[in-house]
C-alpha positions in Angstrom: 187.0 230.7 75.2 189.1 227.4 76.6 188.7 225.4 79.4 191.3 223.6 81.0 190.5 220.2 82.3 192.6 219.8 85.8 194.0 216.3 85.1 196.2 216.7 81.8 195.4 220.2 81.4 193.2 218.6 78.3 192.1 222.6 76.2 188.5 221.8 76.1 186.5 224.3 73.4 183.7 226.0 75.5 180.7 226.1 73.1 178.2 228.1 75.1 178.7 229.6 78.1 176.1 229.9 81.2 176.3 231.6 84.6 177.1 228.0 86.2 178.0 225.5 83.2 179.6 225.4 79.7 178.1 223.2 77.0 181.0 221.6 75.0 181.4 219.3 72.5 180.9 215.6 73.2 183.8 213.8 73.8 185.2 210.5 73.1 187.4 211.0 76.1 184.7 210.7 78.8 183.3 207.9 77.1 183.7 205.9 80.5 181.8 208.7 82.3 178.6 208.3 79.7 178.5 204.3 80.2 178.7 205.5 84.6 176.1 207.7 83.7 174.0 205.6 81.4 174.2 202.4 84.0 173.3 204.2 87.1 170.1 202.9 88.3 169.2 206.7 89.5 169.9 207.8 86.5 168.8 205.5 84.6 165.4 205.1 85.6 163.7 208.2 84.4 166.3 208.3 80.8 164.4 205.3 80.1 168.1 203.5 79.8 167.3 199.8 80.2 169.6 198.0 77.9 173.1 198.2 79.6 176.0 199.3 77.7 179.8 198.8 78.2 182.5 201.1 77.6 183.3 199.9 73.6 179.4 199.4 72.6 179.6 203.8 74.0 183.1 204.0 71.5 180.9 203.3 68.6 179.2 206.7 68.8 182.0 208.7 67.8 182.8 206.5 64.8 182.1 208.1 61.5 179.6 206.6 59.5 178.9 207.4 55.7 175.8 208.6 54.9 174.6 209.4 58.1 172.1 211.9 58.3 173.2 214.4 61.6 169.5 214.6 63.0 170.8 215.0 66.5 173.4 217.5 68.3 174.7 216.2 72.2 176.7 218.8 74.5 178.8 218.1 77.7 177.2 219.6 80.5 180.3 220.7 82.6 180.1 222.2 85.7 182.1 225.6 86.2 183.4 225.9 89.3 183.9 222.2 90.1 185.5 222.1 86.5 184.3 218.4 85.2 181.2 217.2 83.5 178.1 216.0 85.2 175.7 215.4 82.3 174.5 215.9 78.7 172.3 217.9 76.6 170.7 217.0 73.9 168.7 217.6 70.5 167.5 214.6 68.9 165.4 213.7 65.9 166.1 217.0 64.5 163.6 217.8 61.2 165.6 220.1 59.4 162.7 220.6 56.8 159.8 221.7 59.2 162.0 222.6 62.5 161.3 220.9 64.6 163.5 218.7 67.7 163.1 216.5 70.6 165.3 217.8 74.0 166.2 215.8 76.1 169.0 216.2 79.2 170.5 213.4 81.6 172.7 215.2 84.7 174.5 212.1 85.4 176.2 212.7 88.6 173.2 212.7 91.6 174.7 215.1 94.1 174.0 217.8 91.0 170.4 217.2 90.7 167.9 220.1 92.7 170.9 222.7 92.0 169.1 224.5 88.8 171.5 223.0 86.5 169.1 221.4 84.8 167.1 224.7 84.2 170.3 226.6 82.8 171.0 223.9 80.6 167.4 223.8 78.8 167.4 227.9 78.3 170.7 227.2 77.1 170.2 224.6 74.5 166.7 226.0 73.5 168.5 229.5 73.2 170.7 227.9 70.4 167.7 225.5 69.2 166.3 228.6 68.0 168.5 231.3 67.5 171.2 229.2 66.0 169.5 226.7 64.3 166.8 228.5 63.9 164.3 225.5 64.7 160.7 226.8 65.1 159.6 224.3 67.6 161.0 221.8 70.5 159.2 219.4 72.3 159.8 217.7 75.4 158.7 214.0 76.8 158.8 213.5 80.5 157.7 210.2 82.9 154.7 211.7 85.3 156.5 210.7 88.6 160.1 212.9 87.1 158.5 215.9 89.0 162.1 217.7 88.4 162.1 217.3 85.2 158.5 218.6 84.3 159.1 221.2 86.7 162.0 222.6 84.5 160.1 222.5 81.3 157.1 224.4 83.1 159.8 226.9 84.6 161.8 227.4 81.2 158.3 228.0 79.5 157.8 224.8 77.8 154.0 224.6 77.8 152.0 221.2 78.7 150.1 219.3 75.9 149.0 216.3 77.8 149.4 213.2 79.0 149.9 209.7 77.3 148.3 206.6 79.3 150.4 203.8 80.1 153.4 205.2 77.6 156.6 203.4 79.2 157.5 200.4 81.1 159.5 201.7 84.1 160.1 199.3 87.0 157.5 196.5 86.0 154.6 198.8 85.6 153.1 201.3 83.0 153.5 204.9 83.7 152.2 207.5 82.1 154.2 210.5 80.2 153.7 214.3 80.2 154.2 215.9 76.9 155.6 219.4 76.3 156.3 222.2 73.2 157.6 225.5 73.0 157.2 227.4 70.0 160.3 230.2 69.0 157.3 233.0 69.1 156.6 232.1 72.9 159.9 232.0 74.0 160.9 235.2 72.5 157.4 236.9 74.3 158.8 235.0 77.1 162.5 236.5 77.2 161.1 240.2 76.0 158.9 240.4 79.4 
């Protein structure tokens, strides 16, 4: 399936479809969208983004290099209906030998945050985390005070290993940081029930 951006009718390659969003390729094209995204305070805060980044320090990303080792996989989060993207998905520090990945997500556009987009993308990107890649297990790092985000691991069956102390420097203090893992096993229990 194809999507069709509005301005310049761009074909954009739909990846994996959702009730409410498409996960697409990244794309150099909305590179000014990521450093938005990446700079906003808001958003910013609980990505843990604090070194700020301009438009051709983002460019660099999509620039081949040789030898790299692909240990992580990042998908457009694009909204359906409104037809634009909003955010990204993410695998990262991918070990291919014992399968095994970090996810991480950042819906970069505010007025989309509370809307269960968030939730669809994580049972999206764990869906192909394990069927897909087949990766065995995914875990999940989130700041204490991020209540959404915790919330969505708990609700998309991500299941709560603990808490490190004084993990991150967020807003001149040390906060601490819930950590999460799913196994494949539990989430297929999970979906059969």
């Amino acid at each position: 399936m194809e999507k069709k951006e509005e301005k310049g009718e761009r074909e954009v390659p739909v990846f994996i479809e959702g009730e409410n969003i498409f996960l697409l390729p990244q794309s150099s094209e909305n590179v000014k969208r990521y450093v938005k995204w990446i700079n906003n305070p808001r958003v910013r805060k609980y990505s843990r983004n604090i070194i700020p980044l301009r438009v051709d320090d983002t460019k660099r990303w999509f620039e081949p290099q040789e030898g790299r080792v692909h240990n992580f996989i990042v998908f457009e989060i694009w909204h359906k209906k409104d037809k634009k993207p909003i955010g990204n998905t993410m695998l990262t520090d991918i070990d291919w030998v014992n399968g095994w990945a970090n996810v991480g997500m950042t819906i970069g556009e505010p007025e989309y945050w509370n809307k269960n987009i968030a939730t669809e993308a994580t049972e999206l990107i764990v869906e192909y985390a394990f069927n897909e890649l087949n990766l065995y297990k995914l875990h999940g790092s989130v700041i204490v005070d991020n209540i959404g985000s915790w919330t969505v691991a708990e609700k998309t069956g991500f299941t709560f290993e603990g808490i490190h102390k004084d993990d991150l420097f967020v807003d001149g203090k040390y906060v601490d940081v819930k950590t999460y893992r799913l196994l494949k096993e539990e989430w297929i229990k999970r979906k059969i029930k």
